[in-house]
PyMOL Python script that loads the backbone (N, CA, C, O; Angstrom):
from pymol import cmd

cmd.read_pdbstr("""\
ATOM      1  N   UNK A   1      34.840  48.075   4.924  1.00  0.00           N
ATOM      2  CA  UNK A   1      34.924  47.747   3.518  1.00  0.00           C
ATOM      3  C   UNK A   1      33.853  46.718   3.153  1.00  0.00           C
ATOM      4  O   UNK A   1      33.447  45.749   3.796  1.00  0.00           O
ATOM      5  N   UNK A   2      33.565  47.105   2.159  1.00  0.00           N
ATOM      6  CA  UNK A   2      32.016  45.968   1.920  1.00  0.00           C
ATOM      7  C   UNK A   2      32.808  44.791   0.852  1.00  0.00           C
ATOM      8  O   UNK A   2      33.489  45.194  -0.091  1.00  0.00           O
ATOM      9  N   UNK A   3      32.623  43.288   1.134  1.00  0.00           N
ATOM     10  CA  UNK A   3      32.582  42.722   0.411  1.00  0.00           C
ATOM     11  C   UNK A   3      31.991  41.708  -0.727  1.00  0.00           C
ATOM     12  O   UNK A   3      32.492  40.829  -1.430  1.00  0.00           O
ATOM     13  N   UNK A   4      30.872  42.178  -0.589  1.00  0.00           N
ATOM     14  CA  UNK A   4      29.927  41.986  -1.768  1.00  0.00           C
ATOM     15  C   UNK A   4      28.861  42.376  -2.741  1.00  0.00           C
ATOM     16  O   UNK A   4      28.122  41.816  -3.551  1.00  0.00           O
ATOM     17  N   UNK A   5      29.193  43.999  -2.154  1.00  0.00           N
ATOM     18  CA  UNK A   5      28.160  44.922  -2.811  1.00  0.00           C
ATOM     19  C   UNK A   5      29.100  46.555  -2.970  1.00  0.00           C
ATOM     20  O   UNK A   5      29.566  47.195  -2.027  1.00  0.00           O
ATOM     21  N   UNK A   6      29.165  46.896  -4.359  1.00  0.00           N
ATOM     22  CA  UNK A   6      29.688  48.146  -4.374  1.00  0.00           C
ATOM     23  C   UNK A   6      28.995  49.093  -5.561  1.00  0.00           C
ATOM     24  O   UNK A   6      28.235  48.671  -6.432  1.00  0.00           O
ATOM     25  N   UNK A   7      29.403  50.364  -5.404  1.00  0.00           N
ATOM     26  CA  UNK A   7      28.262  51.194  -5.970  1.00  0.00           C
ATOM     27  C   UNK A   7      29.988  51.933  -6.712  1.00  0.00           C
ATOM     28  O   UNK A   7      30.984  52.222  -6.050  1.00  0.00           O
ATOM     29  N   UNK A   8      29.787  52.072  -8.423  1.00  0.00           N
ATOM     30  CA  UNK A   8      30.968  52.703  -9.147  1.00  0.00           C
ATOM     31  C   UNK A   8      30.543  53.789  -9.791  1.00  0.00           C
ATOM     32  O   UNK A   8      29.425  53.380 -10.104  1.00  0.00           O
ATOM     33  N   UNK A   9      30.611  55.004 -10.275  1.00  0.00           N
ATOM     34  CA  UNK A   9      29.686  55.498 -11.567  1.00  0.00           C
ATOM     35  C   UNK A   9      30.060  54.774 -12.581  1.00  0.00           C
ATOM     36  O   UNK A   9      29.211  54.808 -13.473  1.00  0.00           O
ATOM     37  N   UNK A  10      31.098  54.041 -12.863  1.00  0.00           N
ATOM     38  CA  UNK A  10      31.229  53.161 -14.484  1.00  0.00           C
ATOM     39  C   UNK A  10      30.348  52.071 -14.208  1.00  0.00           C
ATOM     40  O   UNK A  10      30.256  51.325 -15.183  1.00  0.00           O
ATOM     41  N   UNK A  11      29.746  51.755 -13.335  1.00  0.00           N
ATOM     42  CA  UNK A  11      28.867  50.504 -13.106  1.00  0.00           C
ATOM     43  C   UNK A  11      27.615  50.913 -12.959  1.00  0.00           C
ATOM     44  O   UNK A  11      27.283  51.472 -11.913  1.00  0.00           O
ATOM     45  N   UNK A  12      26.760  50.712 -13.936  1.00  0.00           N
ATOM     46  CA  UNK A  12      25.375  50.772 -14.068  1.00  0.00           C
ATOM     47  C   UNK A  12      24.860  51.812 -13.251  1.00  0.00           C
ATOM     48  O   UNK A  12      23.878  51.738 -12.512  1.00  0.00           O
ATOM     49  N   UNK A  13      25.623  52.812 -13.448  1.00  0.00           N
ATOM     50  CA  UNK A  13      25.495  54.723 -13.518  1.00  0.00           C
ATOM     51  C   UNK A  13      25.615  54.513 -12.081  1.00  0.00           C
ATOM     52  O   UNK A  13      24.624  54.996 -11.533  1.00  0.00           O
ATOM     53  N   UNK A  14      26.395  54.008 -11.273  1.00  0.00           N
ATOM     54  CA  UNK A  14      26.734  54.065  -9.805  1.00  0.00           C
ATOM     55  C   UNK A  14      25.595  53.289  -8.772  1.00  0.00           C
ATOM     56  O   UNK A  14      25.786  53.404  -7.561  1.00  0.00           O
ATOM     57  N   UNK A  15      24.529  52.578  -9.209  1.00  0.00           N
ATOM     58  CA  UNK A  15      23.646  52.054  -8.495  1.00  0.00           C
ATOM     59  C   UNK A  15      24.612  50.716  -7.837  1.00  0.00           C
ATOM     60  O   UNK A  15      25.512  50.071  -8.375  1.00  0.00           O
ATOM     61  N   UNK A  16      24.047  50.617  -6.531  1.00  0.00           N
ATOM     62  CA  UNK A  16      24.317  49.465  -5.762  1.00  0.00           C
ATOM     63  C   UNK A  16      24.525  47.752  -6.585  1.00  0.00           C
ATOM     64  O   UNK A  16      23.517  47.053  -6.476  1.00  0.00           O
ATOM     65  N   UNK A  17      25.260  47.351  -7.057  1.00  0.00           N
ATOM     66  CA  UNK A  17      25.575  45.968  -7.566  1.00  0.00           C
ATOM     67  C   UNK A  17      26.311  44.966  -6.801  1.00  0.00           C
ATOM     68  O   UNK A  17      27.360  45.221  -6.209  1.00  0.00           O
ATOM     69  N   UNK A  18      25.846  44.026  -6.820  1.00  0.00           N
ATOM     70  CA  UNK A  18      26.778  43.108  -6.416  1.00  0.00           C
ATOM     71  C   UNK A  18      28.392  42.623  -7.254  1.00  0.00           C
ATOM     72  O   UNK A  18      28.656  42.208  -8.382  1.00  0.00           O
ATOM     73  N   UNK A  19      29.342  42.986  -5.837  1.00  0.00           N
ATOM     74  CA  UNK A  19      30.669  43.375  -6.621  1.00  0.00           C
ATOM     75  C   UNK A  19      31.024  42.451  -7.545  1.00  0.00           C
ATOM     76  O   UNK A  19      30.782  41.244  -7.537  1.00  0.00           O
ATOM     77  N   UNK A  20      31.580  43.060  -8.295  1.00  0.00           N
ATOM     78  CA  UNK A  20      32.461  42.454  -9.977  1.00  0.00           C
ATOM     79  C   UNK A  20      31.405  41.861 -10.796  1.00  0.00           C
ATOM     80  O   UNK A  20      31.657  40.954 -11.588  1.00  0.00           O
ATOM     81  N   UNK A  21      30.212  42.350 -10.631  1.00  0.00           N
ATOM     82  CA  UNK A  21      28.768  41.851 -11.561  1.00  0.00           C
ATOM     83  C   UNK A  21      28.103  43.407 -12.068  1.00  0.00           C
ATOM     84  O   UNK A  21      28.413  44.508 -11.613  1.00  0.00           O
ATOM     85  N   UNK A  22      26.968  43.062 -13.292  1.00  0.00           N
ATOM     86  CA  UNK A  22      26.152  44.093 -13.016  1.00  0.00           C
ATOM     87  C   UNK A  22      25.049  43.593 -12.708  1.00  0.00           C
ATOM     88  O   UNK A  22      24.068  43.874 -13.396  1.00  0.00           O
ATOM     89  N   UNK A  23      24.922  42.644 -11.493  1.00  0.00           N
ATOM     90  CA  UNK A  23      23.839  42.732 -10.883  1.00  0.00           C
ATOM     91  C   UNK A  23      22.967  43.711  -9.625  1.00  0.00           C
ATOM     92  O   UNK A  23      23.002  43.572  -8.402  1.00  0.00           O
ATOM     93  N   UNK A  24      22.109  44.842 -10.564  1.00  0.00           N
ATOM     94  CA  UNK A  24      21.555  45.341  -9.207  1.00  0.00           C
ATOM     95  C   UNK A  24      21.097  44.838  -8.098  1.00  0.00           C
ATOM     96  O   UNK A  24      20.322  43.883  -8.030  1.00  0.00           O
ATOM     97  N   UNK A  25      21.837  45.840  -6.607  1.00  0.00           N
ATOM     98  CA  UNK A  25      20.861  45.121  -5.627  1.00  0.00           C
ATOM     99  C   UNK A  25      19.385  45.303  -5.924  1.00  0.00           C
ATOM    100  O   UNK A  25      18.835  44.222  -5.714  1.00  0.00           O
ATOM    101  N   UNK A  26      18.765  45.954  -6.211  1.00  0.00           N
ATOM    102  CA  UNK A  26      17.504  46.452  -6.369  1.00  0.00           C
ATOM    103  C   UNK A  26      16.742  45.635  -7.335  1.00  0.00           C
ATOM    104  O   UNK A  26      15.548  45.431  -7.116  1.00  0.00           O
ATOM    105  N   UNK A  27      17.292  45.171  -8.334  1.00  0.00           N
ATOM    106  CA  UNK A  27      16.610  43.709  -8.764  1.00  0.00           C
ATOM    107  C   UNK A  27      16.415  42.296  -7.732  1.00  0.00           C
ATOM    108  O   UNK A  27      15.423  41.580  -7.594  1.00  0.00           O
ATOM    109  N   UNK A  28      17.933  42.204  -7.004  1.00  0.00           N
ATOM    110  CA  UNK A  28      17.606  41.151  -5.920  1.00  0.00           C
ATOM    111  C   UNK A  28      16.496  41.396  -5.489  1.00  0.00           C
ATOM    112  O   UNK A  28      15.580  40.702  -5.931  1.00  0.00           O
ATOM    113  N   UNK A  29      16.228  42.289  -4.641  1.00  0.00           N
ATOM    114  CA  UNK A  29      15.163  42.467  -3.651  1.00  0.00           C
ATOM    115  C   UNK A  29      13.727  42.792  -4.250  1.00  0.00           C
ATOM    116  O   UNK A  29      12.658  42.930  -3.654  1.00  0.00           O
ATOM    117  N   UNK A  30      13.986  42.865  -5.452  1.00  0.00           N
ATOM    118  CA  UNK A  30      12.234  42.955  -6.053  1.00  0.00           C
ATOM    119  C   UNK A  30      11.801  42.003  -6.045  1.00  0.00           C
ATOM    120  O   UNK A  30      10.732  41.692  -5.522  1.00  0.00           O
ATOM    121  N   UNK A  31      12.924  40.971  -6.929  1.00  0.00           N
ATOM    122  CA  UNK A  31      12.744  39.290  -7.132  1.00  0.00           C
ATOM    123  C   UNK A  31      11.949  38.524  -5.988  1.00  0.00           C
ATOM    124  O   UNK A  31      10.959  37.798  -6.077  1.00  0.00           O
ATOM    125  N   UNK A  32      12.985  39.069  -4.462  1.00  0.00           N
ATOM    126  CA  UNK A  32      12.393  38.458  -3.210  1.00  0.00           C
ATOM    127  C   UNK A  32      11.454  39.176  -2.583  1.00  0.00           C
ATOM    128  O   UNK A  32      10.662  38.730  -1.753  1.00  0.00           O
ATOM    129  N   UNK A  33      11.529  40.312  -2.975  1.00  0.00           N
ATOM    130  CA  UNK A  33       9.983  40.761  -2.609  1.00  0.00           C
ATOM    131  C   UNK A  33       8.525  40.306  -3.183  1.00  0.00           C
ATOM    132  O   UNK A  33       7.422  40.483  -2.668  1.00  0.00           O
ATOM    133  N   UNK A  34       8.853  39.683  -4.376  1.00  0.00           N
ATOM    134  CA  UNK A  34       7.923  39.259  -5.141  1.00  0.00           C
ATOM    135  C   UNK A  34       7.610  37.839  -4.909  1.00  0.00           C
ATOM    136  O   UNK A  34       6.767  37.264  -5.597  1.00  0.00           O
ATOM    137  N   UNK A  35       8.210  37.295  -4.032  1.00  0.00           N
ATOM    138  CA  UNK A  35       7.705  35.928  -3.588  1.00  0.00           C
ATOM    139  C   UNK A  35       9.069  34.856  -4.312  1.00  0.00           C
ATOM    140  O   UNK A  35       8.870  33.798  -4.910  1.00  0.00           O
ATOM    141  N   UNK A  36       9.802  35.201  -4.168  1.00  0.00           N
ATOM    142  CA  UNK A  36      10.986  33.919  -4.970  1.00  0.00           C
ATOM    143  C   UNK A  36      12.132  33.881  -3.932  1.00  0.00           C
ATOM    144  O   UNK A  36      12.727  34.686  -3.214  1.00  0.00           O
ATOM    145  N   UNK A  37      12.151  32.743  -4.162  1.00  0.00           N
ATOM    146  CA  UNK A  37      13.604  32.364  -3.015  1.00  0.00           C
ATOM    147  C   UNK A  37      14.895  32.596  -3.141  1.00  0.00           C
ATOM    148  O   UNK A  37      15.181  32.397  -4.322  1.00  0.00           O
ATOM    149  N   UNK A  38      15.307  32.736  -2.873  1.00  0.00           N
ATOM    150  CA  UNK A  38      17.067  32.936  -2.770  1.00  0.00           C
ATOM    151  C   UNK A  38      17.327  32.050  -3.632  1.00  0.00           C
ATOM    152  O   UNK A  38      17.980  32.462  -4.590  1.00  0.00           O
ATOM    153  N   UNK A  39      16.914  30.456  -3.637  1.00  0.00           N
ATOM    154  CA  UNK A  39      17.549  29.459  -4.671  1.00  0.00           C
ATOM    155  C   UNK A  39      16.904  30.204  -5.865  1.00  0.00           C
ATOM    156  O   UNK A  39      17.624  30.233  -6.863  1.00  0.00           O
ATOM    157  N   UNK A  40      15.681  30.825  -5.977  1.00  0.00           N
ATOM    158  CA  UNK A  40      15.297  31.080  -7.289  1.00  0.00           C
ATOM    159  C   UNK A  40      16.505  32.079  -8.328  1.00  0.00           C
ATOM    160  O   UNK A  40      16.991  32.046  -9.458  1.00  0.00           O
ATOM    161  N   UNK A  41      16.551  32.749  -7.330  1.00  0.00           N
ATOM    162  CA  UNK A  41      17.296  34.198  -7.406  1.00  0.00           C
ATOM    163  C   UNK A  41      18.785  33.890  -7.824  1.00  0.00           C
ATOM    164  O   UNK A  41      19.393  34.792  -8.401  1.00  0.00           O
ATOM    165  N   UNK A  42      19.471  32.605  -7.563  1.00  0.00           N
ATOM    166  CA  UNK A  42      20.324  32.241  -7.649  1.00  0.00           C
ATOM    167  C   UNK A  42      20.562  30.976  -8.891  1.00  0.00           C
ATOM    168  O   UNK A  42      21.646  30.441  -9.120  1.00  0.00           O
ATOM    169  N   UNK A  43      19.242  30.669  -9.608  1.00  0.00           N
ATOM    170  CA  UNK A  43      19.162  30.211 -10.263  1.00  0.00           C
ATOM    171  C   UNK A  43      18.953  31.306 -11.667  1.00  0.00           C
ATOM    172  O   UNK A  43      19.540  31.238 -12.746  1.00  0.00           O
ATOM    173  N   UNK A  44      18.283  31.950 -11.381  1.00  0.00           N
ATOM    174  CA  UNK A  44      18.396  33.407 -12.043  1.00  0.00           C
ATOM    175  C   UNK A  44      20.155  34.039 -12.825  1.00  0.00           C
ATOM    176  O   UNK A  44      20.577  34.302 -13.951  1.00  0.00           O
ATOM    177  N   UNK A  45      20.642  34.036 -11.543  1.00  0.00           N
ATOM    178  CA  UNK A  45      21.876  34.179 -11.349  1.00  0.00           C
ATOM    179  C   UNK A  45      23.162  33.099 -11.530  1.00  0.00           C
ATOM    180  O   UNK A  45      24.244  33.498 -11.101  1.00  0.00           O
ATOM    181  N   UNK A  46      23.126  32.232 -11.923  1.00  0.00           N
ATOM    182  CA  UNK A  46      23.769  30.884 -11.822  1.00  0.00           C
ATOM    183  C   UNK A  46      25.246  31.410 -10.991  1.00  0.00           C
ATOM    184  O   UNK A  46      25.639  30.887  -9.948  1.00  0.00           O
ATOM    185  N   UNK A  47      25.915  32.494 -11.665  1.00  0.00           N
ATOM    186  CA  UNK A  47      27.513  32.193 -11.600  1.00  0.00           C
ATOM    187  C   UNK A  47      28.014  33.543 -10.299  1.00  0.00           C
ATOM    188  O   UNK A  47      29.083  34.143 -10.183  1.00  0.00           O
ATOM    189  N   UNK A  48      26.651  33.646  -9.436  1.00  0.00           N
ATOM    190  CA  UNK A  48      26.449  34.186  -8.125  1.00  0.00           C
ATOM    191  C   UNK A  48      26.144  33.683  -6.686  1.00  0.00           C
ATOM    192  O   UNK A  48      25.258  33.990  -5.888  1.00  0.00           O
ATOM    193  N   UNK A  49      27.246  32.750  -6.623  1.00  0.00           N
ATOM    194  CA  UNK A  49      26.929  31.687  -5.228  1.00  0.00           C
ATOM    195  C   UNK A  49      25.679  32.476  -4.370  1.00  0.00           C
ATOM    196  O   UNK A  49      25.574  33.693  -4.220  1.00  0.00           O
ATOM    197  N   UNK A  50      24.613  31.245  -3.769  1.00  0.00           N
ATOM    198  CA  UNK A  50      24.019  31.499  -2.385  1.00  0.00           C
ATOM    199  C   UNK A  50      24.654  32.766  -1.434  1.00  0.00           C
ATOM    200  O   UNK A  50      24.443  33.956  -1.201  1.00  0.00           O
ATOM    201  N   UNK A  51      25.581  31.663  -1.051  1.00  0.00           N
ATOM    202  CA  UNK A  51      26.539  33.021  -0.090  1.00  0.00           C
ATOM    203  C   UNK A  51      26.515  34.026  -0.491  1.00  0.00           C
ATOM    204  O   UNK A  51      25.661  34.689   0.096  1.00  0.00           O
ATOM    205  N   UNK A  52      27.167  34.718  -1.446  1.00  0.00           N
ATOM    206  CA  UNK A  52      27.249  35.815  -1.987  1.00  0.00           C
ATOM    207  C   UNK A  52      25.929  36.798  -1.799  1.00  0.00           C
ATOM    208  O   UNK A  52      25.794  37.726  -1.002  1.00  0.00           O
ATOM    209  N   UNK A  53      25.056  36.327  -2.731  1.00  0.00           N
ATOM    210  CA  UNK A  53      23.852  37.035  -2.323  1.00  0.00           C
ATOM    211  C   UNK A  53      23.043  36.848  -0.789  1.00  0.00           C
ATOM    212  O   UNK A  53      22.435  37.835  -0.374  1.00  0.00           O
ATOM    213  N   UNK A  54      23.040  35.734  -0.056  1.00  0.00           N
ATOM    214  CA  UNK A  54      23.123  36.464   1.036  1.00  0.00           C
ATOM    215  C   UNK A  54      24.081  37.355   1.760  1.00  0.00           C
ATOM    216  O   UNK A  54      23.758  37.969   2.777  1.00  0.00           O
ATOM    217  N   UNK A  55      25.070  37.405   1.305  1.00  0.00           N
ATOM    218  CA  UNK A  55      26.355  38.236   1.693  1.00  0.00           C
ATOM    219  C   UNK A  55      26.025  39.834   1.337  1.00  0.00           C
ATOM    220  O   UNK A  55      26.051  40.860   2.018  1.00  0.00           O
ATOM    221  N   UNK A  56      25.751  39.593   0.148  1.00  0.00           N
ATOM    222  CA  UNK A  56      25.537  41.267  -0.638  1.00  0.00           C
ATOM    223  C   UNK A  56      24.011  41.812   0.309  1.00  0.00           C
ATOM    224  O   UNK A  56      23.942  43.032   0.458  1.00  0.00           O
ATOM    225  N   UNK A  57      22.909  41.018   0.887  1.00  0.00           N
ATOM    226  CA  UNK A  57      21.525  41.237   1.269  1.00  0.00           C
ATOM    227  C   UNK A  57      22.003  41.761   2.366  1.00  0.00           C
ATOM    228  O   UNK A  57      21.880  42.985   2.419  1.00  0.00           O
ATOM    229  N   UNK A  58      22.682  41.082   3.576  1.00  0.00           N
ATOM    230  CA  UNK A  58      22.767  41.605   4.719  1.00  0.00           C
ATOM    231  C   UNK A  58      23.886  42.766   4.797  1.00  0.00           C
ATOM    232  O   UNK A  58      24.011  43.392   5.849  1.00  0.00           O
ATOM    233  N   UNK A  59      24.907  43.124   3.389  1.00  0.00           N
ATOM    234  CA  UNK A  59      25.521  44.037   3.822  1.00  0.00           C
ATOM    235  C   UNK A  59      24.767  45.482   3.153  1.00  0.00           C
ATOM    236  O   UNK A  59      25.225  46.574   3.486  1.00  0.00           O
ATOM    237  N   UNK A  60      23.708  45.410   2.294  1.00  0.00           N
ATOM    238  CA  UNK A  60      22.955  46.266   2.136  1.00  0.00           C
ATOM    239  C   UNK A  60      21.893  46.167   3.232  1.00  0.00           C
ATOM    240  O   UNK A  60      21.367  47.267   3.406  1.00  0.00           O
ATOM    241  N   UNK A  61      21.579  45.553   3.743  1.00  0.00           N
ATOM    242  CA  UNK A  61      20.653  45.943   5.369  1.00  0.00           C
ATOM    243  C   UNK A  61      21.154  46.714   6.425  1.00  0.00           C
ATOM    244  O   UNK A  61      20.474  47.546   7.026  1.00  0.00           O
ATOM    245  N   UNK A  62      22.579  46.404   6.719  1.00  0.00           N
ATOM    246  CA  UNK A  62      23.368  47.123   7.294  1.00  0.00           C
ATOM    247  C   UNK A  62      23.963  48.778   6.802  1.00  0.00           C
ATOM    248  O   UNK A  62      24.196  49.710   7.571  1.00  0.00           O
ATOM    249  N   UNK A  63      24.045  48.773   5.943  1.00  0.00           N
ATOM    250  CA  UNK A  63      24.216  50.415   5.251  1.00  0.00           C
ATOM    251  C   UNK A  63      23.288  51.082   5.542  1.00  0.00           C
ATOM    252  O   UNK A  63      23.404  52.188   6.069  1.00  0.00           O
ATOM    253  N   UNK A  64      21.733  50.306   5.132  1.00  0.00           N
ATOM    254  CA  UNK A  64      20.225  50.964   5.587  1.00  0.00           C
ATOM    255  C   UNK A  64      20.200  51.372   7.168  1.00  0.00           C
ATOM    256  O   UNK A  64      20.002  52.451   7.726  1.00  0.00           O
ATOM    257  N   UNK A  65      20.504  49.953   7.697  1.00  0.00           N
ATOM    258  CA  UNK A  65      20.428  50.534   9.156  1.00  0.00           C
ATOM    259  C   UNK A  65      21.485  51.573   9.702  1.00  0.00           C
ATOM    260  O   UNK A  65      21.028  52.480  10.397  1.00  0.00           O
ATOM    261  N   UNK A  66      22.787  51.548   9.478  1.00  0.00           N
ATOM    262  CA  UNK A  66      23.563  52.058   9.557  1.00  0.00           C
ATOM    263  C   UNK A  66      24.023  52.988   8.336  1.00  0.00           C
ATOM    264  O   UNK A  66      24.944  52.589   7.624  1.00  0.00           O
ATOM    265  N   UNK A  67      23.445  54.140   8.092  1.00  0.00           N
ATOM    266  CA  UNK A  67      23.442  55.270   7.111  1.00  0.00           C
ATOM    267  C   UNK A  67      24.587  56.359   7.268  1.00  0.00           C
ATOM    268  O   UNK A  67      24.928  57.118   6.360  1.00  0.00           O
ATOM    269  N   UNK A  68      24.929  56.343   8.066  1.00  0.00           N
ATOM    270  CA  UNK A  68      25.861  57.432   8.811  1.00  0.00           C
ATOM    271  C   UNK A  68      27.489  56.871   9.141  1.00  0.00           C
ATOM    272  O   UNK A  68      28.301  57.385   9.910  1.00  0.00           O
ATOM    273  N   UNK A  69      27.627  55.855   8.431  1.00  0.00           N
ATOM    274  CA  UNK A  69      28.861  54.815   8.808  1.00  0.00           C
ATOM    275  C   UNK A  69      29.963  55.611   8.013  1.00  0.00           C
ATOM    276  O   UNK A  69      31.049  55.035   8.086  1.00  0.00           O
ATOM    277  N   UNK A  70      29.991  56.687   7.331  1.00  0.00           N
ATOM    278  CA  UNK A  70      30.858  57.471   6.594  1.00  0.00           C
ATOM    279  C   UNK A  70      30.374  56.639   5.113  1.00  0.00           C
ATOM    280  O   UNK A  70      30.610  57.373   4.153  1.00  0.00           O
ATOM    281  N   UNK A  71      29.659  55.082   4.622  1.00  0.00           N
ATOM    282  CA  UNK A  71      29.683  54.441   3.717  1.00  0.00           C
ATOM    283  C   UNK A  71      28.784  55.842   2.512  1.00  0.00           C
ATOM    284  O   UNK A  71      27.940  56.727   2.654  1.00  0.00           O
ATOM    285  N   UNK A  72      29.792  55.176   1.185  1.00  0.00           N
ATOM    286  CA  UNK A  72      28.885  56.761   0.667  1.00  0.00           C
ATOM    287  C   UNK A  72      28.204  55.660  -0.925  1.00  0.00           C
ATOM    288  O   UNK A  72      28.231  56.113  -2.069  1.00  0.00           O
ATOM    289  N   UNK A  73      27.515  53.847  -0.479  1.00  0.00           N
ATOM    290  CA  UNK A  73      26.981  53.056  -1.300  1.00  0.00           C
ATOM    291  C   UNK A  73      25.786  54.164  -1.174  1.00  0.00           C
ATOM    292  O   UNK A  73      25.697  54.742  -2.257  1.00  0.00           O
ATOM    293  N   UNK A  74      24.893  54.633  -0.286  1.00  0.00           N
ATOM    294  CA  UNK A  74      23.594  54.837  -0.587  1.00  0.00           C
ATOM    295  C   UNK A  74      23.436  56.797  -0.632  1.00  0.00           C
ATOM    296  O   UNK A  74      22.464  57.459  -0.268  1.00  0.00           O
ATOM    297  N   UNK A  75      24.371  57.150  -1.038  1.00  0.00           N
ATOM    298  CA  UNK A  75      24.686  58.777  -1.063  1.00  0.00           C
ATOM    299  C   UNK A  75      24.224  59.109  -2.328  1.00  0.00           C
ATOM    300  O   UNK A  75      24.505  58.222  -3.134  1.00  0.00           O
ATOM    301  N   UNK A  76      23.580  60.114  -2.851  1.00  0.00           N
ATOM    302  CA  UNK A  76      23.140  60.725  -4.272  1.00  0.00           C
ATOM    303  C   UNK A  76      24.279  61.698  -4.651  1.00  0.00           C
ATOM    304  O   UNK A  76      24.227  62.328  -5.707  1.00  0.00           O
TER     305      UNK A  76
END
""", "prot")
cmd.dss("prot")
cmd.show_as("cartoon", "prot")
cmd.util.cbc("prot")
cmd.orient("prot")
């Protein structure tokens, strides 16, 4: 069970968010791909603890690495 990242179709047409937000993962990781820190990202975010988004990062790394887990976050 993931606890900080879930994918709904009533939630921003089923894309990956961090749970009970509509924050895409896929905005996180542009943000930090683009050179900004986690505090940035979280300043961005105010009412999305640190934790959390590292929470939601490594459990979307793990789905990636692990694709076949029955998890159906990254399924079309």
């Amino acid at each position: 069970m993931k606890h900080f990242i879930e994918s709904r179709p009533e939630v921003m047409r089923g894309a990956v968010v961090i749970k009970g937000t509509r924050i895409p993962m896929e905005m996180v990781l542009n943000l930090l791909a683009q050179g900004h820190t986690i505090e940035e990202v979280h300043k961005r975010y105010s009412w999305v603890s640190i934790k959390t988004l590292k929470g939601a990062i490594a459990e979307l790394a793990a789905t990636i690495d692990h694709p076949n887990d029955g998890s159906s976050l990254l399924q079309a």
